[in-house]
C-alpha positions as CSV (number, residue, x, y, z in Angstrom):
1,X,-166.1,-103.1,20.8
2,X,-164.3,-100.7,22.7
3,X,-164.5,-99.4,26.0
4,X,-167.8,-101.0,27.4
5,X,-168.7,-101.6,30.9
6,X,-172.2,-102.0,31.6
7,X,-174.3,-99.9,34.3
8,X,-175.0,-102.2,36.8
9,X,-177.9,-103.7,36.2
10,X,-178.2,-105.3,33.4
11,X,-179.2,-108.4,32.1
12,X,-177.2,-110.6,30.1
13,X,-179.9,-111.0,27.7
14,X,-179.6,-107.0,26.9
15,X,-175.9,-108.1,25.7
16,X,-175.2,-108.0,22.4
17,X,-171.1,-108.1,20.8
18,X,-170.4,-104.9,21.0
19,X,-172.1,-103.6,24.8
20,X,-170.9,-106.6,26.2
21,X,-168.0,-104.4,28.2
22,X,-170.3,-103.6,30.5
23,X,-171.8,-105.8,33.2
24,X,-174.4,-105.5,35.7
25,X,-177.0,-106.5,38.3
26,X,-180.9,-106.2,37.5
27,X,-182.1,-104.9,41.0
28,X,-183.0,-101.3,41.0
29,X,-184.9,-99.5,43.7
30,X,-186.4,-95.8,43.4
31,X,-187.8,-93.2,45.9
32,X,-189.3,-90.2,44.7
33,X,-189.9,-86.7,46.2
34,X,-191.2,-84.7,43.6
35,X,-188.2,-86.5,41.3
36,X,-186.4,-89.6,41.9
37,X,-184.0,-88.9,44.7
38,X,-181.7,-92.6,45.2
39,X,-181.5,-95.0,42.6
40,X,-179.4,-97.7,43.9
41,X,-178.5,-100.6,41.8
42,X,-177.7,-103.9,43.2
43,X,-176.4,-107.4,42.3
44,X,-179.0,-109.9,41.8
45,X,-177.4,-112.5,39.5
46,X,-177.1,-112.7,35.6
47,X,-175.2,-110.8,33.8
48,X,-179.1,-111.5,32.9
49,X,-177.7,-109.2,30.1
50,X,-173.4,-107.6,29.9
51,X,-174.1,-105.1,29.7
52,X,-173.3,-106.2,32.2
53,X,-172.1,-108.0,38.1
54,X,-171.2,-104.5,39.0
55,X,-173.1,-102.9,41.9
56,X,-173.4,-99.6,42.3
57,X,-175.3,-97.0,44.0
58,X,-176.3,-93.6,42.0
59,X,-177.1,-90.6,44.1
60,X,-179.0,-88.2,42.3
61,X,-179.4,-84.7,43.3
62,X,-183.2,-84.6,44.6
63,X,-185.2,-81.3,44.6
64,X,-188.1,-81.2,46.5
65,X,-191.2,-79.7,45.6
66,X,-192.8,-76.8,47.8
67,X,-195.2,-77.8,50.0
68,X,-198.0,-76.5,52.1
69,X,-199.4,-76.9,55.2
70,X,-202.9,-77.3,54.1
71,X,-204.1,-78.1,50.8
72,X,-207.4,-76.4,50.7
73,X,-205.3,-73.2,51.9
74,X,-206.1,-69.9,49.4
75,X,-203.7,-68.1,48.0
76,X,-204.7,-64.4,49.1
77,X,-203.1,-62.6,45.5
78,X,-204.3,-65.0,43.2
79,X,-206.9,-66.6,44.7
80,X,-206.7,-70.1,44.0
81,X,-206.3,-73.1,45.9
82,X,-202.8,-74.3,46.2
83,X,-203.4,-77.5,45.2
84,X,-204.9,-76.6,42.3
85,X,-201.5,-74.6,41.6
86,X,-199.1,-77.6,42.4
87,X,-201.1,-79.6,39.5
88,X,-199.3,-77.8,36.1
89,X,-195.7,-78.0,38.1
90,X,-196.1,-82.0,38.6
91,X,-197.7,-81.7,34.7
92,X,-194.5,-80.3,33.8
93,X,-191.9,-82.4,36.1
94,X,-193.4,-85.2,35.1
95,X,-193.0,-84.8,31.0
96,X,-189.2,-83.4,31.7
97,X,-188.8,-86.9,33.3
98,X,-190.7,-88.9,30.4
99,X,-188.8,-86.8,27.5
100,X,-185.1,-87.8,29.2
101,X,-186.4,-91.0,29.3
102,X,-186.9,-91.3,25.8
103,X,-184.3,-89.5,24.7
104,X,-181.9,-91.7,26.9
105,X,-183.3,-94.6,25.0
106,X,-182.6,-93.4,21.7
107,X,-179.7,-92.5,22.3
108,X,-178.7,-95.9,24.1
109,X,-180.1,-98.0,21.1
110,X,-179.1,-95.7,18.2
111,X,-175.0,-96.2,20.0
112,X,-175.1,-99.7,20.6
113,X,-177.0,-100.8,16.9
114,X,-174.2,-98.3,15.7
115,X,-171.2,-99.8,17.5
116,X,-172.2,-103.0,16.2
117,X,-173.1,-102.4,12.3
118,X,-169.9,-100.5,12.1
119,X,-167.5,-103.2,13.4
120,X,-169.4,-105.3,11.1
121,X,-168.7,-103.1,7.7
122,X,-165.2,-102.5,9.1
123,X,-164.3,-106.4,9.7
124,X,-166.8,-107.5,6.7
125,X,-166.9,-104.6,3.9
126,X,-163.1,-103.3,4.2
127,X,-162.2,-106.8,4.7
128,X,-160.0,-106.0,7.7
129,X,-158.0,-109.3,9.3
130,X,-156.8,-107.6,12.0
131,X,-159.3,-108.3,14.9
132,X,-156.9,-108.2,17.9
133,X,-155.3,-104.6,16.1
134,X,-159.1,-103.1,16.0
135,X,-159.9,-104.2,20.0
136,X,-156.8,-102.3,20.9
137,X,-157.1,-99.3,19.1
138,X,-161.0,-99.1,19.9
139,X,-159.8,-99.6,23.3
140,X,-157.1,-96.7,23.4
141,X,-160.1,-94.3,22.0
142,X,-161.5,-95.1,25.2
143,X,-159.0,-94.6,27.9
144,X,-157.8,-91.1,26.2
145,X,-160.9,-89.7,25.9
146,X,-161.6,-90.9,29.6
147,X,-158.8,-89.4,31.1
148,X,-159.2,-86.8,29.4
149,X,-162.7,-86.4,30.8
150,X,-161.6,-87.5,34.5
151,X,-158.6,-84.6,34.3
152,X,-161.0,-81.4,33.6
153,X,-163.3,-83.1,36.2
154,X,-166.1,-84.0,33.7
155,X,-166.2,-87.7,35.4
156,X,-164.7,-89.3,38.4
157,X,-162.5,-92.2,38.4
158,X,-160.4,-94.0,40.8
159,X,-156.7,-94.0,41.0
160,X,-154.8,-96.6,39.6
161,X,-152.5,-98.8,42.2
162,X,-150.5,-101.8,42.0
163,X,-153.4,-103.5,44.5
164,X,-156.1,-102.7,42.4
165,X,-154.6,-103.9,39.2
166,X,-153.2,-107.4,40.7
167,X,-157.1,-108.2,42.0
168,X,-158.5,-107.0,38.5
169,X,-156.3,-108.6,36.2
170,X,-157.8,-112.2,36.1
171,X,-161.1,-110.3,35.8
172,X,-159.3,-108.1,32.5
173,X,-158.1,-111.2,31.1
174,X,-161.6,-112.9,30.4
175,X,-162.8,-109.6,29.0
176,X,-159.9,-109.3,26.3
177,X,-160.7,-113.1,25.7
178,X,-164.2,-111.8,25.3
179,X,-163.3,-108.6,23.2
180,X,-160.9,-110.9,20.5
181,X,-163.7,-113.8,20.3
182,X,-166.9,-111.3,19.9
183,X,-164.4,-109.6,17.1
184,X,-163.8,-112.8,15.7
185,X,-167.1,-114.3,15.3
186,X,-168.4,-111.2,14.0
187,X,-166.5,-111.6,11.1
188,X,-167.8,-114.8,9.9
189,X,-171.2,-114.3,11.0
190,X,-173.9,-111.7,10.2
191,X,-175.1,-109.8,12.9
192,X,-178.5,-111.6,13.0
193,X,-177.1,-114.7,14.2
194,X,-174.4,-113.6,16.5
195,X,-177.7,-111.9,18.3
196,X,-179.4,-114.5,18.5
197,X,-176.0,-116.9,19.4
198,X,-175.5,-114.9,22.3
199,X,-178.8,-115.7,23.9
200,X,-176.3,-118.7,24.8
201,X,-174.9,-117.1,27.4
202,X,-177.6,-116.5,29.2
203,X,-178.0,-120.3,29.9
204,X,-174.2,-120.5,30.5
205,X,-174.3,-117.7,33.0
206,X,-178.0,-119.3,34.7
207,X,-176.5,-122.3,34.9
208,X,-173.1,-121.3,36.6
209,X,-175.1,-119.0,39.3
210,X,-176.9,-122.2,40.5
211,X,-173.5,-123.7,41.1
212,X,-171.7,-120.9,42.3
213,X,-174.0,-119.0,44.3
214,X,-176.6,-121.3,44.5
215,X,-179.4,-119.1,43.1
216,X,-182.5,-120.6,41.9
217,X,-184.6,-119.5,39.0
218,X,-188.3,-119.6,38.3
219,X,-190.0,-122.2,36.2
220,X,-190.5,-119.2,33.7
221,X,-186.8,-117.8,33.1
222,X,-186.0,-121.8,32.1
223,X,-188.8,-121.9,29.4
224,X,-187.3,-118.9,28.3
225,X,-183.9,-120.4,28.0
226,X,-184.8,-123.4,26.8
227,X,-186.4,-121.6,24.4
228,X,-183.4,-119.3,23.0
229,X,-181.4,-122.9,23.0
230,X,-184.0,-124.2,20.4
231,X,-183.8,-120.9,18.6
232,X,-180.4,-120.8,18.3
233,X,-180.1,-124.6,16.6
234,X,-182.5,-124.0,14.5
235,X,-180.5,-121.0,13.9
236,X,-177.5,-122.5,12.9
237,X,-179.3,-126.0,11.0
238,X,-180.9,-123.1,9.0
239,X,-178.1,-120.6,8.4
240,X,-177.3,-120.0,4.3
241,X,-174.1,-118.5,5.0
242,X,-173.0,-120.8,7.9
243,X,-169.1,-120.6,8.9
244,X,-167.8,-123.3,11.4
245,X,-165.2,-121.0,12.4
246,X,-167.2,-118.3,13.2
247,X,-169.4,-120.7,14.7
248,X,-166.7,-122.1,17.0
249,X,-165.9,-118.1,17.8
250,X,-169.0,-117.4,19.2
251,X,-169.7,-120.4,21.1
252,X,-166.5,-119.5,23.0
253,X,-167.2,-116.1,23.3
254,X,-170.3,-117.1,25.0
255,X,-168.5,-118.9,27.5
256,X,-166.1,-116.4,28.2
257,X,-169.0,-113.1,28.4
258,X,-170.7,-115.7,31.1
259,X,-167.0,-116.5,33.0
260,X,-167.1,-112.6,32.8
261,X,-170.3,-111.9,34.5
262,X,-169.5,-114.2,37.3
263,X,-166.1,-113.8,38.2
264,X,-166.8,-109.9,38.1
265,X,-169.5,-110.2,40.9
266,X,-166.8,-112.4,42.8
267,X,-164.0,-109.6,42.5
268,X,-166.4,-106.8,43.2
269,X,-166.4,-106.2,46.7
270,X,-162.2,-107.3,46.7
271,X,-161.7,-104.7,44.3
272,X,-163.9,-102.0,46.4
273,X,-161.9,-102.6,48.9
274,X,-158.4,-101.6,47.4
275,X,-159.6,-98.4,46.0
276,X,-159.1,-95.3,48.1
277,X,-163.1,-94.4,48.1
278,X,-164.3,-97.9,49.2
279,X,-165.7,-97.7,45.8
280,X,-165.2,-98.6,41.6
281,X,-167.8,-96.5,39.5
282,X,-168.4,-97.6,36.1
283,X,-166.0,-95.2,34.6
284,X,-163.1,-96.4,36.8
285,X,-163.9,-99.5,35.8
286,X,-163.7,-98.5,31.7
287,X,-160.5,-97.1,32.7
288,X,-159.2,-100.3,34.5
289,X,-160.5,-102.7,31.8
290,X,-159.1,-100.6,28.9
291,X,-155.7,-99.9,30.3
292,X,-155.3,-103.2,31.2
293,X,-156.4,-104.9,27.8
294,X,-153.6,-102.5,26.3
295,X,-150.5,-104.6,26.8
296,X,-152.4,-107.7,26.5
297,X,-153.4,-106.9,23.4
298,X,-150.3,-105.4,21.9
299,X,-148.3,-108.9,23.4
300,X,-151.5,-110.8,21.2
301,X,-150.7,-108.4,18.4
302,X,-147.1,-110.3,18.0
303,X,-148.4,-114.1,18.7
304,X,-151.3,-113.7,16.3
305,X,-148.6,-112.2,14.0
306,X,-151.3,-109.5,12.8
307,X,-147.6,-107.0,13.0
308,X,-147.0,-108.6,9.7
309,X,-150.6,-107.7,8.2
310,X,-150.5,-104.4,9.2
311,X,-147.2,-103.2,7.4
312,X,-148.4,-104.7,4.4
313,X,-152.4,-104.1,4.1
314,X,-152.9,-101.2,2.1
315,X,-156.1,-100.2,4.6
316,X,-153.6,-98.2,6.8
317,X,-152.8,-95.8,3.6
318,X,-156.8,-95.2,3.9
319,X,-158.4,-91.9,5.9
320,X,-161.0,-92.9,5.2
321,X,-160.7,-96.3,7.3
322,X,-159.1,-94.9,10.4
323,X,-162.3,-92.0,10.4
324,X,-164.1,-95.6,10.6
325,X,-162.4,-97.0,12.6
326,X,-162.2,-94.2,15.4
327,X,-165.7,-93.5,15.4
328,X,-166.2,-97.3,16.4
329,X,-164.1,-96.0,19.2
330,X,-166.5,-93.4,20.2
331,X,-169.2,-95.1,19.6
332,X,-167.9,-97.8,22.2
333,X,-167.8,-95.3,24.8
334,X,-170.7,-93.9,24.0
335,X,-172.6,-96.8,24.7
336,X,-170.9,-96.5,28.3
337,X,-172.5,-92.6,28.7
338,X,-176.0,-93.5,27.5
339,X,-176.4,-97.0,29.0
340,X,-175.6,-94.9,32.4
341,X,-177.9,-92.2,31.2
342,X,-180.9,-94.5,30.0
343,X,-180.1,-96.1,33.8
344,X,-180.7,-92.7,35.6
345,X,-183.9,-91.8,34.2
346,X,-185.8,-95.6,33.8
347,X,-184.8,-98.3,35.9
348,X,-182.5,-101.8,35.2
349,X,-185.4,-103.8,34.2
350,X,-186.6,-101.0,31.7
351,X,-183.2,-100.7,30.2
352,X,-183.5,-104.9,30.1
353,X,-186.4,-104.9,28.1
354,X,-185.5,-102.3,25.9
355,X,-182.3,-103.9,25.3
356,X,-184.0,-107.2,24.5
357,X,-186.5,-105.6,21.8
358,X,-183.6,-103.4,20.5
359,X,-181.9,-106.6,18.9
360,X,-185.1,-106.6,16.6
361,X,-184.1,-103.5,14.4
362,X,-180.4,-104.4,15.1
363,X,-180.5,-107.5,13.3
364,X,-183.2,-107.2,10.4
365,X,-180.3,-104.0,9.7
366,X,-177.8,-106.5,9.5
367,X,-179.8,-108.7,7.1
368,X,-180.7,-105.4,4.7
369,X,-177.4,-103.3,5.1
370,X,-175.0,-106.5,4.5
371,X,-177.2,-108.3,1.9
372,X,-177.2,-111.5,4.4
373,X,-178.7,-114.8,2.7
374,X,-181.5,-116.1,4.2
375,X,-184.7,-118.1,3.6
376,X,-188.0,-118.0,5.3
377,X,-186.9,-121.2,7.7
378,X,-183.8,-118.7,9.0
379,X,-185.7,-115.9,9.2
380,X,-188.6,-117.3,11.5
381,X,-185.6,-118.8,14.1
382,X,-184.2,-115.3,14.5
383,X,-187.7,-114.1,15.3
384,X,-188.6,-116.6,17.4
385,X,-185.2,-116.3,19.6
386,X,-185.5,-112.5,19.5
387,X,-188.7,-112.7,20.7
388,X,-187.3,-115.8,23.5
389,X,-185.3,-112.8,24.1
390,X,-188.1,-110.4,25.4
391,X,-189.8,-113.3,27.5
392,X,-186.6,-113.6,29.1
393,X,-186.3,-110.0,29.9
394,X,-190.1,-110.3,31.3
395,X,-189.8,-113.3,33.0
396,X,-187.0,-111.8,34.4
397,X,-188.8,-108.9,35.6
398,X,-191.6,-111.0,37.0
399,X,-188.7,-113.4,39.2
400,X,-187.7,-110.4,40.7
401,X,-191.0,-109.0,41.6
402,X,-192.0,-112.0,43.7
403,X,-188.7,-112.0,45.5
């Protein structure tokens, strides 16, 4: 749970607990000359996935490839056409491009099914009751290691001012709300479920984008939602180790990841506007949300009374737990660097789809690695609303192709 903030881009369906930090638009456009030059991501509606609501524009430094003024001309040393020699360099430029691609992905995945199986063991196998505690110090993982990138001049981020912080702080709000709830619900419920719960706030989040912005959706994005909905009861009806509280949880968190989504794209362009550059990257935006959630959390810290917990649960006393628990930290922001990455080198409905079929592995791990009960009933909901999941990503894809 940590530090997320999704590239902009993203659809909410691509959420899952952990990478829900991050929100964004699914609208990318690319130019290439020789490699992609502009990739500029706007808003276009859902949080389709949390991940991400942001826009943002990524300039990439573009090289362009030699050319000549005639592609029959001869070279005189060697003899051969030049366009015959041009073919090997796009050969080569064009695997470099396909190999960060993948590599982008991995990496992307292998962070966010990581952020989330560890948050699991730490809540489930150490049987830590300290939700609020684990958000925060996840949280202050992030913000040092970000300023400490953003002070050598590794990243950029914005200055902090009293303006910025009044305009974001109903927007920082919601996302502690979310951070505590997806925490919560996590703890009761196996990670199979929780992905396919969340599916939830895709129909939330469609629903409240017809209201508020008054975007309609294709006939094919509702079958798909209609379709998680009937996953996600059969779900539940079917669930062996059901929990009404963690039930209850997630159903709320749902709400809040969709009040997220929205009120972000709302506060947006305010919050542009207060910054000194015109403009809030994601990494300003980690640092903002972060910060923020800091004294919110340590005030929830005292009215959930977890001050008591800590001094007595001998989990503290443990290396062992805080190695665990710091790597969920790192593994928080590194969902933030490769989302970003995977971004740069694919597209937003790319990194849609992939984050739709990456809930596949993520939750048959959580049924093998946490010895989850289930039955063959159970088993065929969660594939049937992972695979909702996908159509929604594709229908998606196809909505915005004929727009």
């Amino acid at each position: 749970m940590g530090s997320r903030v999704l590239p902009i881009g993203v659809s909410l369906d691509t959420l899952d607990p952990d990478s829900g930090r991050h929100l964004i638009e699914d609208n990318s456009n690319v130019t290439r000359n020789g490699e992609r030059s502009l990739v500029s991501w706007e808003q276009n509606g859902v949080l389709d996935q949390v991940s991400s609501p942001v826009r943002r524009d990524v300039i990439n430094r573009s090289s362009s490839a030699i050319k000549y003024p005639n592609n029959d001309e001869m070279d005189l040393e060697s003899g051969k056409a030049d366009k015959d020699r041009d073919k090997p360099i796009r050969s080569n430029r064009g695997l470099k491009i396909h190999n960060q691609a993948v590599l982008s992905g991995l990496a992307y995945c292998i962070s966010s099914c990581s952020m989330i199986l560890v948050n699991k063991f730490v809540l489930s196998s150490y049987d830590f009751n300290a939700g609020i505690s684990l958000m925060l110090y996840q949280n202050l993982v992030s913000v040092i290691i970000v300023s400490i990138l953003s002070f050598f001049g590794v990243i950029s981020t914005e200055p902090l001012t009293w303006k910025l912080i009044r305009v974001w702080f109903p927007v920082n709000v919601i996302f502690v709300g979310m951070l505590i709830t997806s925490i919560f619900s996590l703890k009761y419920i196996n990670v199979a479920m929780v992905t396919i719960l969340k599916n939830i706030t895709n129909v939330i989040t469609a629903v409240g984008e017809m209201y508020l912005f008054k975007k309609q959706h294709d006939r094919r994005v509702w079958a798909a939602l209609f379709l998680m909905i009937i996953s996600a009861i059969s779900g539940g009806i079917t669930d062996l180790s059901f929990h009404a509280v963690g039930y209850m949880w997630q159903i709320t968190n749902c709400f809040l990841t969709a009040a997220y989504s929205l009120t972000l794209r709302r506060v947006m362009d305010t919050a542009k506007q207060v910054t000194k550059s015109g403009n809030l990257n994601e990494f300003s935006m980690v640092l903002l949300n972060n910060i923020l959630s800091l004294p919110l959390g340590a005030l929830l810290i005292f009215v959930f009374n977890e001050v008591d917990y800590l001094s007595k649960t001998p989990l503290i006393r443990m290396p062992m737990f805080w190695l665990v628990m710091t790597s969920s930290g790192f593994l928080g922001l590194a969902i933030s660097f490769t989302s970003m990455w995977f971004l740069h080198q694919t597209g937003a409905t790319t990194y849609s789809l992939v984050g739709s079929l990456n809930k596949i592995p993520l939750s048959i791990a959580g049924i093998l690695l946490f010895s989850v009960p289930t039955s063959l009933e159970n088993f065929s909901s969660i594939l049937f609303g992972l695979l909702a999941g996908v159509f929604f990503a594709r229908a998606k894809m196809w909505e915005k192709s004929q727009s």
